[in-house]
C-alpha positions as CSV (number, residue, x, y, z in Angstrom):
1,X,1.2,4.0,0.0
2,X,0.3,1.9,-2.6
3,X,2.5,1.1,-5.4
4,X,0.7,1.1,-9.3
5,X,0.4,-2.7,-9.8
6,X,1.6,-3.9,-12.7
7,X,-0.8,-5.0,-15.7
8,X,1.0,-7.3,-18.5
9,X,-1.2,-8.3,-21.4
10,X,1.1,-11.2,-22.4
11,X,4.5,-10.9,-21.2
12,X,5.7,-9.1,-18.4
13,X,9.3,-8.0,-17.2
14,X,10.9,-5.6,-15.1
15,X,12.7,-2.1,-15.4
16,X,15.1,0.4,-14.1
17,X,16.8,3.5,-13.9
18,X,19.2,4.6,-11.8
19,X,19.5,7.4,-9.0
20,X,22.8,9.3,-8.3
21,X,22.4,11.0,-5.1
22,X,24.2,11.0,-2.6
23,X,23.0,11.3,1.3
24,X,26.0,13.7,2.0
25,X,25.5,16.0,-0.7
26,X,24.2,19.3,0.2
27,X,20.8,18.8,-1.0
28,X,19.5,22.5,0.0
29,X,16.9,21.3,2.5
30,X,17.4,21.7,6.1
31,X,15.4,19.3,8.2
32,X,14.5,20.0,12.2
33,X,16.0,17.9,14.9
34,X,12.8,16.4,15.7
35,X,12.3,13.4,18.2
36,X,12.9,9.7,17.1
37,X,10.1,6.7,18.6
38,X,11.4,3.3,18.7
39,X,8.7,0.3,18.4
40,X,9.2,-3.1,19.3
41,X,6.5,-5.9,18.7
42,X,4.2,-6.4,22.1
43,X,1.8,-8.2,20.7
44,X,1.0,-11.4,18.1
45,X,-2.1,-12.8,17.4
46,X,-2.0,-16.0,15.4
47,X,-0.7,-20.0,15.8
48,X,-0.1,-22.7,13.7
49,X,-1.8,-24.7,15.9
50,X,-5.3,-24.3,18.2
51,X,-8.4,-22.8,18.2
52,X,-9.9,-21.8,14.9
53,X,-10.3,-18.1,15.4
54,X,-6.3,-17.8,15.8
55,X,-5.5,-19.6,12.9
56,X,-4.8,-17.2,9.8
57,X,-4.8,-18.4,6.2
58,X,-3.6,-14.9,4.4
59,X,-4.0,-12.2,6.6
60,X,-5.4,-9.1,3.9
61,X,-5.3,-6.1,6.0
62,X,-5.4,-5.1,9.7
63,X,-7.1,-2.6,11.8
64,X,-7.7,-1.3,14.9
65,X,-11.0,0.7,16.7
66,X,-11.1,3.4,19.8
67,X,-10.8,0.7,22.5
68,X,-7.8,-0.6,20.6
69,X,-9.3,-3.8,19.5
70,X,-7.5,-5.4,16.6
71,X,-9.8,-6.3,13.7
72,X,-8.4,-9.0,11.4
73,X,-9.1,-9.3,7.4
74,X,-8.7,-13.4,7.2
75,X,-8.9,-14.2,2.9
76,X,-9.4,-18.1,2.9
77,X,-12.2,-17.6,5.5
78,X,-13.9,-14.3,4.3
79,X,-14.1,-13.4,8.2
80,X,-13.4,-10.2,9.7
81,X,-11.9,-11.4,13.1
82,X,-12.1,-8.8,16.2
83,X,-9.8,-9.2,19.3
84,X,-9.3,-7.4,22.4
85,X,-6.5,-5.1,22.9
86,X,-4.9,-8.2,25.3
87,X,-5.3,-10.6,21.7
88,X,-8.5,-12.5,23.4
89,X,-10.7,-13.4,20.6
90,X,-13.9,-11.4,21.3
91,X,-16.2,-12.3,17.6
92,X,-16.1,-12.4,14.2
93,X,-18.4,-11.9,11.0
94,X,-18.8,-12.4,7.4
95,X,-18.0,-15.7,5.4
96,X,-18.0,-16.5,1.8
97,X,-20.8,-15.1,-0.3
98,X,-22.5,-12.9,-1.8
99,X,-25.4,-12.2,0.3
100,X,-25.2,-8.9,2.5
101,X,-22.5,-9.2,5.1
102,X,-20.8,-11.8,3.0
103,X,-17.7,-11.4,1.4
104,X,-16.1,-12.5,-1.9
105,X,-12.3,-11.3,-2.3
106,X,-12.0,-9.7,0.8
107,X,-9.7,-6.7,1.5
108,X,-9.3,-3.4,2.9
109,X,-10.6,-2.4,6.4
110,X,-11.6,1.7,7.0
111,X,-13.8,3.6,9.5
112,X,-15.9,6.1,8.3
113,X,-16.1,9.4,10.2
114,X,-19.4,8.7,11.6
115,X,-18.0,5.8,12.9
116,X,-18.7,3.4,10.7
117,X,-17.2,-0.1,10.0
118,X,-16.1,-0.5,6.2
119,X,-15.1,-3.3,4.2
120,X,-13.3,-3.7,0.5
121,X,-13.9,-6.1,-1.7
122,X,-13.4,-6.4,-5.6
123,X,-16.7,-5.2,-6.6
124,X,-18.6,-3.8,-3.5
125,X,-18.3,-1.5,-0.3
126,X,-19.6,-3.3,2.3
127,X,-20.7,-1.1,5.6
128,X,-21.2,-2.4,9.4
129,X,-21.6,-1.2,13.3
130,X,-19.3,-2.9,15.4
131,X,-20.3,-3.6,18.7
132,X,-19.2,-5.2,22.0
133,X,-20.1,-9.0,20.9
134,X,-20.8,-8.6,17.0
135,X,-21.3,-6.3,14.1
136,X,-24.5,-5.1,12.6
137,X,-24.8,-5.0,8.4
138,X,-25.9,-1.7,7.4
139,X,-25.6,-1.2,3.6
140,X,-23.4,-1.8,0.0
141,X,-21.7,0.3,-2.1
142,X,-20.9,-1.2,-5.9
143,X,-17.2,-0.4,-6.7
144,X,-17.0,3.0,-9.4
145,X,-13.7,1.5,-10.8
146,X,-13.2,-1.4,-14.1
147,X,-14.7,-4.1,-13.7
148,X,-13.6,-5.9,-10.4
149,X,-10.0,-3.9,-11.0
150,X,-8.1,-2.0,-7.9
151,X,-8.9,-4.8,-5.1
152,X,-6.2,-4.2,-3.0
153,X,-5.9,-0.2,-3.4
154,X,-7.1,1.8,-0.6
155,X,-9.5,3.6,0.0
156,X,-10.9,6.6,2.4
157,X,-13.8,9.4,3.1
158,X,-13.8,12.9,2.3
159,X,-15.0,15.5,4.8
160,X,-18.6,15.4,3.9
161,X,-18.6,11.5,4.9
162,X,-17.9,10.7,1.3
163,X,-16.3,7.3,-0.1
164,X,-13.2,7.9,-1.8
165,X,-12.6,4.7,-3.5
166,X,-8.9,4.4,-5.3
167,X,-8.4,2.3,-8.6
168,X,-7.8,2.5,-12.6
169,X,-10.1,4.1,-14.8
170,X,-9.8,4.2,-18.5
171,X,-6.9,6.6,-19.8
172,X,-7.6,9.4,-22.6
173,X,-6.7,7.4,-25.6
174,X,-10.0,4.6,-24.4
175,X,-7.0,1.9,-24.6
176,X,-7.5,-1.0,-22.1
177,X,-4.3,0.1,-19.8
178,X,-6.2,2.0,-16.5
179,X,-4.8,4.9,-15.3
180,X,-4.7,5.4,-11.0
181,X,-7.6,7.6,-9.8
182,X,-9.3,8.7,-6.8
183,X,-13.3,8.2,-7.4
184,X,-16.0,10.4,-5.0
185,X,-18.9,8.6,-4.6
186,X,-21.9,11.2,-3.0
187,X,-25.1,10.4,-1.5
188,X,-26.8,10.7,-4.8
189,X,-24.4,8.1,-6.4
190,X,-22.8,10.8,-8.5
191,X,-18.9,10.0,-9.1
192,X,-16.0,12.2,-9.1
193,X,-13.3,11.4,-10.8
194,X,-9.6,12.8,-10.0
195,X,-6.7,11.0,-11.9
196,X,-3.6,11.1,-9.6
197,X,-1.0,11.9,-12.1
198,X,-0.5,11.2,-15.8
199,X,0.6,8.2,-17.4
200,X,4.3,8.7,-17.9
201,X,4.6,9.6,-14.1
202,X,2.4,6.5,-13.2
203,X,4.4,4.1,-15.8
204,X,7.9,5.1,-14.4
205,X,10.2,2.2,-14.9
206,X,8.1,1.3,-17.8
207,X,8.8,0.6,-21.4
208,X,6.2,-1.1,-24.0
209,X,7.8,-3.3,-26.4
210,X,6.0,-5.0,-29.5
211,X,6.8,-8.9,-30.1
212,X,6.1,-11.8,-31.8
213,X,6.7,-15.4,-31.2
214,X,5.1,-17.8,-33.4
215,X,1.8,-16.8,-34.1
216,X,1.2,-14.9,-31.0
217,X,1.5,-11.0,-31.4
218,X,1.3,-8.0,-29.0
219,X,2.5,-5.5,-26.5
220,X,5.1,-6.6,-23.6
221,X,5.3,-4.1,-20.4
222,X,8.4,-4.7,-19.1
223,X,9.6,-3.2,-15.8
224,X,13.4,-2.4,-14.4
225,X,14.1,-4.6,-11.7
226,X,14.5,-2.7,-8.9
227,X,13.5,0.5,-10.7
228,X,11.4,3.5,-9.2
229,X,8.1,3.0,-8.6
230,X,5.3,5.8,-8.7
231,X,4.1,5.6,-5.5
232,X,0.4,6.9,-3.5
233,X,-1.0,7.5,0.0
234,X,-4.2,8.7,1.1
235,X,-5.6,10.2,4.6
236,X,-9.3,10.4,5.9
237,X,-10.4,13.8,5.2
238,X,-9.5,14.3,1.8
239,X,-5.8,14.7,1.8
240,X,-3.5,12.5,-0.7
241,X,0.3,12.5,-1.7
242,X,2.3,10.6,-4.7
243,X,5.8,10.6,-4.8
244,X,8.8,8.8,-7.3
245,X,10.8,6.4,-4.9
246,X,14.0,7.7,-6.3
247,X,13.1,11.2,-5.5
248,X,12.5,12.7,-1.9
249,X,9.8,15.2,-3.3
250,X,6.6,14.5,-2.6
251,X,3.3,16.2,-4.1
252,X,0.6,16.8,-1.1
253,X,-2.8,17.3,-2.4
254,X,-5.1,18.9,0.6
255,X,-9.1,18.8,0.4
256,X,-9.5,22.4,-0.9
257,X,-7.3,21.0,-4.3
258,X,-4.1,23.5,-3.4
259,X,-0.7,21.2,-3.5
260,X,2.6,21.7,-1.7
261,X,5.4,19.9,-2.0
262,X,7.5,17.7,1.0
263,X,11.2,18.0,0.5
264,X,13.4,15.6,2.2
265,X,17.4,15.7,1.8
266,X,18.9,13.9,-1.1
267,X,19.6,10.3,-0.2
268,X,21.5,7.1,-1.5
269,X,19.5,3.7,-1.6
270,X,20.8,0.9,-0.6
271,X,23.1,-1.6,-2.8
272,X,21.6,-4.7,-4.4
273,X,22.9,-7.6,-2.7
274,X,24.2,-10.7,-4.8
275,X,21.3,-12.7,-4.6
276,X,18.6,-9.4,-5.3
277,X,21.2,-8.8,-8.8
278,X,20.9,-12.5,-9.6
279,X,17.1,-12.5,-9.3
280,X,17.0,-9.2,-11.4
281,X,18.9,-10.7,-14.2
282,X,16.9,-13.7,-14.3
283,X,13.8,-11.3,-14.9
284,X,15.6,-9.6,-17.8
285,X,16.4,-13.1,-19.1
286,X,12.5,-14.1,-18.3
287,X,11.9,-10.9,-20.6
288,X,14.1,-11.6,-23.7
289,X,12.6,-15.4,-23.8
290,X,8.9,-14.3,-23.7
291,X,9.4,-11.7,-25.8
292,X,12.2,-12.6,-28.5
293,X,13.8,-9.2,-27.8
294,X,17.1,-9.1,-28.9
295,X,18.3,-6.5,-26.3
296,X,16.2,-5.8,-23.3
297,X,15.9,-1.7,-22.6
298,X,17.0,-1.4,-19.1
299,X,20.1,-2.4,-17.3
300,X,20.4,-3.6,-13.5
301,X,20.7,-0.8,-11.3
302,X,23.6,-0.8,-8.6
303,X,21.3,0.5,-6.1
304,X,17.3,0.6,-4.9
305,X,15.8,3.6,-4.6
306,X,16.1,5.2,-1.1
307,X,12.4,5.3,-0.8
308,X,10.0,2.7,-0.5
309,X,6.6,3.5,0.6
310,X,4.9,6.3,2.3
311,X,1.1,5.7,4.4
312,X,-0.9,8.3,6.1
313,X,-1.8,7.6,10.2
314,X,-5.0,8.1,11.9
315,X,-4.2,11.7,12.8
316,X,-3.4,12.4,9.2
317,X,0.6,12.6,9.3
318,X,3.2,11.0,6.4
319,X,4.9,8.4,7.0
320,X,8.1,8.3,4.6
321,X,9.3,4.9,4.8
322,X,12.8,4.2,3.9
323,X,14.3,1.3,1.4
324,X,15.9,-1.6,3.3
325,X,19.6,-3.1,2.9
326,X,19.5,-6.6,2.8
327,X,19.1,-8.4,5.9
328,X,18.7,-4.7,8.0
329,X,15.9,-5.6,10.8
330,X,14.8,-2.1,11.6
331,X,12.6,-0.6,9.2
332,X,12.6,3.8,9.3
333,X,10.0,6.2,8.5
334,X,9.9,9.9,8.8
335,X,6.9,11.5,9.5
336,X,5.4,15.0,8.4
337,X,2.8,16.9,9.4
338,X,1.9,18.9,5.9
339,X,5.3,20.0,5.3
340,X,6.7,20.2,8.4
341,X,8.8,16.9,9.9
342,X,7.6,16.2,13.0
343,X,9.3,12.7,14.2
344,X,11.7,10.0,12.6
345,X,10.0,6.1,13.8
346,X,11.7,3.1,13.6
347,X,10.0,-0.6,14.1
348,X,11.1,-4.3,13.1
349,X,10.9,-4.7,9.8
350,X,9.7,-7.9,10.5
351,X,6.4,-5.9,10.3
352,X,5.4,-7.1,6.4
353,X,5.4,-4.5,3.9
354,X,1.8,-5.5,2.7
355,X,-0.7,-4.8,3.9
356,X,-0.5,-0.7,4.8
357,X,0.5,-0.3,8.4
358,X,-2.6,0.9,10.7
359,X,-0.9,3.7,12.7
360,X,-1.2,6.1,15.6
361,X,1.5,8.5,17.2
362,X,1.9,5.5,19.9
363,X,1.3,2.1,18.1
364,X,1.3,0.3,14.5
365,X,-0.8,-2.5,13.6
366,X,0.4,-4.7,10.5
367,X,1.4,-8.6,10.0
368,X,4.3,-10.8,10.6
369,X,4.7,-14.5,8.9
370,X,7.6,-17.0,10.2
371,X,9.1,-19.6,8.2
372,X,6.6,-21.6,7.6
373,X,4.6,-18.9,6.1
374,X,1.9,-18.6,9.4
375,X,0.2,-15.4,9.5
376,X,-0.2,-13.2,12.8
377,X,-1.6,-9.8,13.6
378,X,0.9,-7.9,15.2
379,X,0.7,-4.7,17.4
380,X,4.6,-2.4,17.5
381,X,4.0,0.1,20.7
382,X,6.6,3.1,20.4
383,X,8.1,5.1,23.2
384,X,10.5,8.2,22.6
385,X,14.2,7.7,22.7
C-alpha cells in the first residue's frame, strides 16, 4: 500500500476532511466470523554495536526467499544483506555505483516468478540469482517513469513474467504534477501504461492555492493534516487495489481488467491525541507563513481516518491495515481473499509502517528502530487464537 507522496513546488502544507461514521452503525455489510492470528516478534537482526554485516544505517525494504532467509536492503551501504532463517549472516552484495550489480538509491526488493532476485533503484531494475553463498548479476532494466521519480513505489510482475513498475507519469493537461500509474514493461521494451485513478481521487486532501511573497510567485499544495490519503497495493500476478482511507470500499483490479469492489463495515478512526492536534496546527500555521494566506482551507479534523494502509502477501490476499490510537501497541489488519474475508491478524506495531510488510499466512518480515534510531530486520511468526 503505498500512499501518493506528496510533490510541493514551493510551499507545502497539509489537509483534511472529516469522516462521520460510526463503527456501530449498521453499515449494510455483514462480514464472516473468520479466524484471528496473533504475531509476536521471534526474531531481530541488527545491533548498535559488532560485526559490520549486523549494523544497519536505514534499513529500505525487507524480504524473504523459499528457505526463509531474510534479505536486507541497507541505504548508506548500497548492500543487499542475506541471513539465515536463525539471523546468521550468510553474504551480501552490491555497493555504491553505477556499474552492474552496483546500486545508487537503493530500494525495493521483489522476486520474479521465474525465480528471480530483483532490485529498485531510482533509475534502473537491477536483476540477480541468489544462491547458497552469493548472488549472480543477470541484467538492467531502465526505469519507464519521470525522470528518477517513484523510488520508493513498488513494484511487481504480471503473469507473462512482465515488470510492472509503479510511479508518476505526466497527467492529461502536460503540467509537471505526475499522476500514479502502473507501467508494463514487455520483452520488446514496449510500455503499458495504466493510470490508477484520476487526479481528484489521487489528490484527496488536496487544495492548490496561488501566493506571493515578495518577489517569489507560484502554486502551494497544501495537505489536511491528518486527512485521507488515496491509497495503492499491488500483488504478483497482475492484481491491484486503491482505496480512500476514510472509506472501507476498496476498488480490486484483477489481471483480466474486470474490478470488484471489497466492502468492509463502516468504522470510526481513532481521535487525535493532544500532541498529534498540536503538531497539525503548527502545519497549518507553517502553511499561512509560507504562503501569506490569510485563511488556510482546511480545518483539523477530530479524528484519523480508520484506515491506514493495505499490502498484498505472497499468496496474493489484502491486507487491510487499521489506523492506530495513540500509544495502542497492536497493530490490525483484515485480510481478503478477492472479496471474501478470510482472517483478521494482529502484530506489534512496533513493526514500522515503512517499508511494506513482506508477508505470508504464517510470518511478516518488516523493521523495528529503538530509541536511538538503530535499525533491525525483524521476523512476527503468527499462530491462530
Amino acid at each position: 500500500m503505498n500512499r501518493i507522496p506528496i510533490r510541493p513546488t514551493a510551499a507545502a502544507a497539509f489537509f483534511l476532511v472529516t469522516t462521520a461514521c460510526s463503527e456501530g452503525e449498521d453499515s449494510g455489510v455483514s462480514l464472516p466470523d473468520v479466524p484471528t492470528f496473533e504475531g509476536t516478534i521471534d526474531l531481530e537482526i541488527g545491533q548498535v554495536d559488532g560485526d559490520d554485516p549486523y549494523l544497519f544505517s536505514a534499513i529500505q525494504d525487507v524480504a524473504a526467499d523459499e528457505q526463509g532467509r531474510v534479505i536486507v536492503a541497507d541505504r548508506q551501504s548500497m548492500e543487499i544483506r542475506v541471513f539465515e532463517p536463525d539471523g546468521t549472516f550468510a553474504f551480501h552484495f552490491g555497493g555504491p555505483g553505477e556499474g552492474p550489480g552496483e546500486f545508487g538509491d537503493l530500494c525495493c526488493l521483489q522476486f520474479a516468478p521465474d525465480g528471480e532476485f530483483w532490485v529498485r533503484e531510482s533509475a534502473r531494475y537491477s536483476a540477480f540469482v541468489l544462491g547458497a553463498a552469493g548472488a549472480e548479476y543477470q541484467r538492467i532494466i531502465r526505469t519507464p517513469h519521470l525522470g528518477q521519480s517513484g523510488l520508493m513505489d513498488p513494484f511487481t510482475f504480471d503473469l507473462e513474467g512482465n515488470l510492472v513498475s509503479v510511479g508518476p507519469v505526466r497527467g492529461d493537461d502536460d503540467s509537471g504534477a505526475g499522476l500514479m500509474a502502473r507501467l508494463r514493461v514487455h520483452a520488446d521494451g514496449a510500455v503499458d501504461t495504466v493510470v490508477m485513478a484520476d487526479a481528484e481521487r489521487q489528490s484527496v486532501s488536496q487544495a492548490t492555492v496561488p501566493f506571493e511573497l515578495g518577489t517569489i510567485r507560484g502554486l502551494a499544495y497544501l495537505h489536511q493534516p491528518f486527512g485521507p490519503l488515496w491509497i495503492h497495493a499491488h500483488a504478483n500476478g497482475g492484481t491491484w487495489a486503491e482505496a480512500i482511507t476514510s472509506d472501507y470500499s476498496i476498488n480490486l483490479h484483477r489481471p483480466d481488467g474486470t474490478v470488484s469492489v471489497i466492502e468492509g463495515p463502516l468504522l470510526v478512526g481513532p481521535p487525535l491525541s493532544a500532541d498529534e492536534r498540536d503538531g497539525a496546527q503548527e502545519s497549518i500555521d507553517r502553511d499561512r507563513d509560507r504562503t501569506g494566506v490569510a485563511i488556510h482551507p482546511f480545518r483539523i479534523p477530530d479524528r484519523k481516518p480508520p484506515l491506514d494502509d493495505m499490502f498484498f502477501d505472497r499468496a496474493g490476499r489484502l491486507w487491510v491495515v487499521k489506523t492506530l490510537a495513540t500509544g495502542e501497541t497492536v497493530r490490525k489488519a483484515d485480510v481478503w481473499d478477492g472479496t471474501t474475508l478470510v482472517a483478521h491478524y494482529r502484530w506489534p506495531s512496533r513493526i514500522r509502517e515503512i517499508p511494506t510488510p513482506w508477508a505470508t499466512g504464517s510470518v511478516l518480515y518488516g523493521v523495528t528502530a529503538d530509541t536511538l534510531g538503530v535499525h533491525r530486520a525483524a521476523r512476527v511468526r503468527f499462530e491462530r487464537r
